[in-house]
C-alpha positions in Angstrom: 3.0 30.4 13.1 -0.6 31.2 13.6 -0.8 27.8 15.3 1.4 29.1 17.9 0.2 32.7 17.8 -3.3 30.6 18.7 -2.1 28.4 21.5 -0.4 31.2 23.2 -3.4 33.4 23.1 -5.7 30.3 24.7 -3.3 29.6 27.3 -3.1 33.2 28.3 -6.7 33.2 29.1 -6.4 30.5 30.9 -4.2 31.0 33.4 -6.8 33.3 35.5 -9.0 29.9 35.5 -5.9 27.3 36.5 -4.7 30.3 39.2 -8.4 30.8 40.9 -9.4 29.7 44.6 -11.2 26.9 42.9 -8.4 25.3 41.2 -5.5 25.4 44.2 -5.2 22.4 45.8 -2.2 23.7 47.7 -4.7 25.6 49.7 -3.6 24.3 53.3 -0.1 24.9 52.6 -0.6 28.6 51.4 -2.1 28.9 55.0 0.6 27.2 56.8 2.9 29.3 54.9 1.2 32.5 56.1 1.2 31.3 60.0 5.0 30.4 59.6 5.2 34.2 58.0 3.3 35.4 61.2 5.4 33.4 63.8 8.5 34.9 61.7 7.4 38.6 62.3 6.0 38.5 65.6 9.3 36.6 66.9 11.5 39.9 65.2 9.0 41.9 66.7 7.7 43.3 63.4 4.3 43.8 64.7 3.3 46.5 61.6 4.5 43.5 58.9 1.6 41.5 60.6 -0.8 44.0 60.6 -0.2 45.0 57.1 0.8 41.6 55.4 -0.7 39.3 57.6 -3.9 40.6 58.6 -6.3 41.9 55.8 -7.8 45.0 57.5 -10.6 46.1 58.6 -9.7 43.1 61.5 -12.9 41.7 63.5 -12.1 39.8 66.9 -14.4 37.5 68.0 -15.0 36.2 71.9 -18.0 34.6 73.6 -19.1 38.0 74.8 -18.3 40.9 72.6 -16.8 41.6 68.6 -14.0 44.1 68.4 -13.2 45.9 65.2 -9.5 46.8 63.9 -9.6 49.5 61.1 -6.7 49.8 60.0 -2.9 48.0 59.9 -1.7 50.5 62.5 -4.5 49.6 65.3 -4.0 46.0 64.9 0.1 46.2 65.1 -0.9 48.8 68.7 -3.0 45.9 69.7 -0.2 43.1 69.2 2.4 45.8 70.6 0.3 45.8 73.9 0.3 41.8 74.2 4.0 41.9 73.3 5.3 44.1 75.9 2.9 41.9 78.8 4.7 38.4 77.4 8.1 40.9 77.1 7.5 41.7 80.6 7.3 38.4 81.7 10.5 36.9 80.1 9.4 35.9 76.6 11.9 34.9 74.0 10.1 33.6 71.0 6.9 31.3 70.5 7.4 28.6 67.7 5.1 27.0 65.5 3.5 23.2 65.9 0.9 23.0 63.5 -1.8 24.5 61.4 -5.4 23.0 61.0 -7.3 24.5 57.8 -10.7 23.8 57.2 -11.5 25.2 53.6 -15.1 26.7 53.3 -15.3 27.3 49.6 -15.1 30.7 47.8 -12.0 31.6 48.7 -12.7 31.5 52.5 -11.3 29.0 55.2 -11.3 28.8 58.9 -7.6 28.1 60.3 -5.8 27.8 63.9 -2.5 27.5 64.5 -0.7 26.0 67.2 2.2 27.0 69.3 4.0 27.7 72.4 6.1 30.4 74.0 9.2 30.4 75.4 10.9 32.3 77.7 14.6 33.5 78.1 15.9 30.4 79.6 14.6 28.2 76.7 11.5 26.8 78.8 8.0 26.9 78.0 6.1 29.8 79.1 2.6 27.7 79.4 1.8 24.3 80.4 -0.1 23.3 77.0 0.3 24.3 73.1 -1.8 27.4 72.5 -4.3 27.8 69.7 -5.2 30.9 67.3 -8.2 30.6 65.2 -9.0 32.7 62.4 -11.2 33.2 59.4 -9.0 33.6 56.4 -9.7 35.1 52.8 -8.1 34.2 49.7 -7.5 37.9 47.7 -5.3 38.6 44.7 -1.9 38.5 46.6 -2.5 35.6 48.9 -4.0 33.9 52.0 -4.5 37.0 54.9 -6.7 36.9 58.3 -9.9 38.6 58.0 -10.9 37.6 61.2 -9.5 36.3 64.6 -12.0 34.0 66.6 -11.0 33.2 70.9 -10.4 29.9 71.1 -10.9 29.0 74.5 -9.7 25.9 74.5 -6.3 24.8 72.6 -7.3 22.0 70.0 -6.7 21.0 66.6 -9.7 21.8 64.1 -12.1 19.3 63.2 -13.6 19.3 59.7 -16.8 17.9 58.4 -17.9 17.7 54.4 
């Protein structure tokens, strides 16, 4: 009995250990997981689900020429609401998901883009190539969010170096 009194009390401590950052190798997947959860909400229209759940607030937006900051959940699902109602506008339907690209970082950090295209009412592609979405995401205590979302000017697949 104390045996298993013993072995139950080591493996409880280490769980945290097995369950950290540096101990996932299932990393990529929790991040394609996440994007599929994005394309999910933002095809129902759930824009606040993405910027509560999806994002990790305060959001920064990176572009060549300025850095735009996103406070809270509610700023970054009027910001999506905006983009929304232009694609809306313009016959969307839905966008669906290609790929995801992670490259992980290290400490619980990674820099991801997804890959996608929309569609429009008819069924037909709204763009001529698969779009791109880059982001800096953070691993926290309840998952893989997007702490950061970088332009990517041009559509590509990430390349990683060691």
């Amino acid at each position: 009995m104390k045996n298993l009194l013993l072995s139950c009390v080591t493996l409880l401590l280490l769980i945290p250990f097995v369950a950290s950052p540096v101990f996932a190798q299932d990393t990529p997947a929790q991040i394609q997981d996440l994007f599929e959860r994005y394309m999910d909400a933002w095809n129902k229209g759930d824009l606040m689900t993405i910027g509560s759940e999806i994002y990790r607030p305060p959001l920064y937006i990176f572009d060549a020429e300025q850095t735009q900051i996103l406070p809270t959940a509610q700023d970054i699902a009027d910001l999506l609401s905006q983009v929304r109602s232009e694609l809306d506008a313009a016959g969307f339907s839905h966008s669906e998901l290609h790929d995801v690209s992670v490259c992980e970082l290290g400490g619980g950090l990674a820099f991801a883009s997804f890959h996608y295209s929309r569609y429009d009412q008819e069924g037909k592609p709204m763009d001529e190539t698969v779009l791109s979405s880059a982001y800096i995401v953070r691993r926290s205590d309840d998952g893989w969010h997007l702490a950061a979302h970088v332009m990517q000017v041009q559509p590509g697949t990430l390349s990683c170096s060691s």
